[in-house]
Backbone as a chain_set.jsonl record, in Angstrom:
{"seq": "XXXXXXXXXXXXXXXXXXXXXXXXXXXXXXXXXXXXXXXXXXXXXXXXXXXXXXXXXXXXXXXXXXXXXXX", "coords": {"N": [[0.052, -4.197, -20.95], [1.722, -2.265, -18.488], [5.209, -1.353, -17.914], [5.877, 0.689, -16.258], [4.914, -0.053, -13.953], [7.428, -1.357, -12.487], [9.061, 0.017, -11.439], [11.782, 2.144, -10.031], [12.707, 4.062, -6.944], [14.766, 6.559, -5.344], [13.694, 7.622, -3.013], [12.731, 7.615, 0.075], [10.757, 7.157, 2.508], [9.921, 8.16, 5.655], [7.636, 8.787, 6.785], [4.229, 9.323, 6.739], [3.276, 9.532, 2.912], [2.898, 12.556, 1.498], [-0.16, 13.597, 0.259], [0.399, 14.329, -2.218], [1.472, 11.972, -3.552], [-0.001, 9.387, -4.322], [0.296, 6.251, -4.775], [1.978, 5.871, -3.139], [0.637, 6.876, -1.089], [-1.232, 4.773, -0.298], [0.067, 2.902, -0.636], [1.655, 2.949, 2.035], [-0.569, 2.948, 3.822], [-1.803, 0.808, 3.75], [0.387, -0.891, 4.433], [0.944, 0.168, 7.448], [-0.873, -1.401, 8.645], [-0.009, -3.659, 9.41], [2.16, -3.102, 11.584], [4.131, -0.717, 12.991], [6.207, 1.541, 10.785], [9.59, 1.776, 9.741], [11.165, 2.956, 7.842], [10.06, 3.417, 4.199], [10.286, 2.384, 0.82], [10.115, 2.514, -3.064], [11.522, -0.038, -4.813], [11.812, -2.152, -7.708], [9.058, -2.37, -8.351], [7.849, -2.802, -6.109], [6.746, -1.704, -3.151], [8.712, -1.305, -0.542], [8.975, -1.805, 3.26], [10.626, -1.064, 6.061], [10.296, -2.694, 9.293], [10.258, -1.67, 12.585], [11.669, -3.666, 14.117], [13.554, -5.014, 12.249], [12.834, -6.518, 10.424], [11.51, -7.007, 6.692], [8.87, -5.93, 4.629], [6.259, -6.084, 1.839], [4.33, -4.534, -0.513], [2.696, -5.105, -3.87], [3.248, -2.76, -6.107], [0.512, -1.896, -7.851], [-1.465, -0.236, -7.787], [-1.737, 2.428, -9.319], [-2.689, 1.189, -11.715], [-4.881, -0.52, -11.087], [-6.283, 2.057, -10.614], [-7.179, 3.106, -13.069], [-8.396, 1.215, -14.239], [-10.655, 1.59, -12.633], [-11.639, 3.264, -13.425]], "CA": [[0.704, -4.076, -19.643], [3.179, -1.007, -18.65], [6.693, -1.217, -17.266], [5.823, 1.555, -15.458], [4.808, -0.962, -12.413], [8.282, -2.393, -12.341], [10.195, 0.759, -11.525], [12.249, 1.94, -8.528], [12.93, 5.239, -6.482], [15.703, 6.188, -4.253], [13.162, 8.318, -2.242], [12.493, 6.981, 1.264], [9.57, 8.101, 3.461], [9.855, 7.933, 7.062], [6.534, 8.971, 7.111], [2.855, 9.068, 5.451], [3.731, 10.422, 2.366], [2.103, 13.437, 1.377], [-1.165, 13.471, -0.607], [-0.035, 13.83, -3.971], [2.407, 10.664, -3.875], [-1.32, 8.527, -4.038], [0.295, 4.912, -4.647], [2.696, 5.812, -1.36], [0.088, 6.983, 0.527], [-2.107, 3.687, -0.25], [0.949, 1.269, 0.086], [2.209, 3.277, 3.479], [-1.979, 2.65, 4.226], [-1.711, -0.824, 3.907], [1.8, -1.83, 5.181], [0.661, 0.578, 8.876], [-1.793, -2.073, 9.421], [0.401, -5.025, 10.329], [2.631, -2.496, 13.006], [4.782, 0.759, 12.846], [6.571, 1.364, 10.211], [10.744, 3.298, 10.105], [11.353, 3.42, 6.291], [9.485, 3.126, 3.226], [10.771, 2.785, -0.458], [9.694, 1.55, -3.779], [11.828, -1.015, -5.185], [11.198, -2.903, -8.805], [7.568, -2.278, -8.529], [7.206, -3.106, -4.764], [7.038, -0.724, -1.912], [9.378, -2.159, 0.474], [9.291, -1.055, 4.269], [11.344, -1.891, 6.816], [9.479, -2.347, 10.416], [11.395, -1.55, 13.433], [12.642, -5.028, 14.287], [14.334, -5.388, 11.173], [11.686, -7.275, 9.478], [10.948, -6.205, 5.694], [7.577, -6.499, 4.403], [6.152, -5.355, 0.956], [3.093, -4.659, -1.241], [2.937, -4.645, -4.882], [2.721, -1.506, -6.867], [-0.469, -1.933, -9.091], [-2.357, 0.884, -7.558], [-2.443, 2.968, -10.559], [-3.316, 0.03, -12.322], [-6.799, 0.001, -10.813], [-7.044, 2.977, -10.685], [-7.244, 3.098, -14.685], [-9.585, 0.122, -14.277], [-11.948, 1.56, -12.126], [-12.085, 4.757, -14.223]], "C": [[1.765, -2.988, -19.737], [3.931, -1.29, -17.545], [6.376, -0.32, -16.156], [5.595, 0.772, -13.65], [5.903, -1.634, -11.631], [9.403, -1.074, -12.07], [11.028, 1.144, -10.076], [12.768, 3.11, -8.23], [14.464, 5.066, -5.61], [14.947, 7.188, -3.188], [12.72, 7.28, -1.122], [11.865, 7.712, 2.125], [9.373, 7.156, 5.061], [8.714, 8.348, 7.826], [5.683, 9.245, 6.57], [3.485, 10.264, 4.727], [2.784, 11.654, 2.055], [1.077, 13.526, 0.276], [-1.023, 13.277, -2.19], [0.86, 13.098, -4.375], [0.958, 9.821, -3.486], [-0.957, 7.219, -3.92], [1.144, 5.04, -3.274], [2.34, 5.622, -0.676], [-0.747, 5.644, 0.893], [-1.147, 2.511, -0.116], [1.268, 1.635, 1.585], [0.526, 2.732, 4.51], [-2.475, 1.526, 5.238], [-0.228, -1.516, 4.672], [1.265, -1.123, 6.86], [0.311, -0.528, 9.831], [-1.387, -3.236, 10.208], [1.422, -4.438, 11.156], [3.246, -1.409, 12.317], [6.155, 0.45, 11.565], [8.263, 2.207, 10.001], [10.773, 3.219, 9.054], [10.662, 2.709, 5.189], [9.44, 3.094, 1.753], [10.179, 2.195, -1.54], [10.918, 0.975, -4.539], [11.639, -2.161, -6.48], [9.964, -3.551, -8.439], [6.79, -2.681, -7.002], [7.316, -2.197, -3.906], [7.417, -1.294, -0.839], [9.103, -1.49, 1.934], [9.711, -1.499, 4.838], [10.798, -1.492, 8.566], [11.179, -2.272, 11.75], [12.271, -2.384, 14.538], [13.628, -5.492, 13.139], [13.627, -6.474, 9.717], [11.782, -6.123, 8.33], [9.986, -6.849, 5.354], [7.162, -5.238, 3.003], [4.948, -5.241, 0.142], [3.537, -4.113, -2.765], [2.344, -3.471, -5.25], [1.688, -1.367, -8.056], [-1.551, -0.688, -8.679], [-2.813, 1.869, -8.72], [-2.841, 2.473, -11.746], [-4.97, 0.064, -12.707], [-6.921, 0.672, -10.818], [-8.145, 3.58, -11.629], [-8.493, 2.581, -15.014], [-10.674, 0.294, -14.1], [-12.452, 3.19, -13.212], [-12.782, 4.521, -15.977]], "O": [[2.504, -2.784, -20.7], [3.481, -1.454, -16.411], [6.687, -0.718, -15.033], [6.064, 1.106, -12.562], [5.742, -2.26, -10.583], [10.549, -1.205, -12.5], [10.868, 0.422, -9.093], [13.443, 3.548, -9.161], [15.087, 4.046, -5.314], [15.75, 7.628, -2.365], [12.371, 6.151, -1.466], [12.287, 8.799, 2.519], [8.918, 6.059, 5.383], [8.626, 8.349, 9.054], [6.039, 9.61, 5.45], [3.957, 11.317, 5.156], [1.682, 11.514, 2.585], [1.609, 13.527, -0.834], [-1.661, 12.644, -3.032], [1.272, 13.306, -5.516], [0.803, 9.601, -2.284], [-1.617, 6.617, -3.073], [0.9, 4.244, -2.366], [2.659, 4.885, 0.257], [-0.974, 5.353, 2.067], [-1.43, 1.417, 0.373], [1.174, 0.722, 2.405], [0.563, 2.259, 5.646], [-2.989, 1.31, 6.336], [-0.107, -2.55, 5.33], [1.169, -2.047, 7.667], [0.68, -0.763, 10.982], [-1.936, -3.739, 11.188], [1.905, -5.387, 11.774], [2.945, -1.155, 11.151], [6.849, -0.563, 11.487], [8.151, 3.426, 10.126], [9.67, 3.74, 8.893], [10.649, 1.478, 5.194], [8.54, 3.782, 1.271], [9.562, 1.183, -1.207], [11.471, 1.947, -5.054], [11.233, -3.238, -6.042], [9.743, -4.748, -8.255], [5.584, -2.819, -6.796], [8.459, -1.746, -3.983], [6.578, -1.818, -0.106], [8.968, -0.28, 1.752], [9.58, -2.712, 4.677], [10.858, -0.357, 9.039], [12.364, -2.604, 11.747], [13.103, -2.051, 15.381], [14.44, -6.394, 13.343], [13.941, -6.878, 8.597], [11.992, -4.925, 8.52], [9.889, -8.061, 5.548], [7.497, -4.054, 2.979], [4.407, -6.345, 0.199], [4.311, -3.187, -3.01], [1.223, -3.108, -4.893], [1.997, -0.792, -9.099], [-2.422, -0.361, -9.485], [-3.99, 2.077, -9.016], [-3.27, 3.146, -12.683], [-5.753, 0.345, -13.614], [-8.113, 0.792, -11.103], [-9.223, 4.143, -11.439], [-9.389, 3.064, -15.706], [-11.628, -0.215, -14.69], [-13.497, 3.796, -13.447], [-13.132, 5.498, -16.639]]}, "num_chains": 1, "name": "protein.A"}
């Protein structure tokens, strides 16, 4: 297992991130789907976002996980 899943940015994306941030663009992917999204960060290994009621909602960061997996 690597640490690397458990780490945390202070970058915040107010919008799809750009192609070659791949676990961003696949957590920003997945968080869209349950409504609009105003900020998006990762957080000890979670990609937090915060919707524009004040709700936070989050998906874990294992994306490059599988990726590994499927390769």
């Amino acid at each position: 297992m690597t640490y690397g899943v458990f780490r945390s940015s202070n970058k915040f994306y107010s919008s799809r991130p750009p192609a070659n941030c791949v676990s961003a663009r696949q957590a920003w992917d997945i968080l869209i789907q349950d409504g609009p999204i105003v900020s998006m960060r990762l957080l000890d290994g979670l990609w937090m976002c915060e919707r524009p009621n004040g709700d936070l909602d989050d998906v874990e960061n294992t994306f490059e996980l599988q990726r590994r997996k499927d390769a």
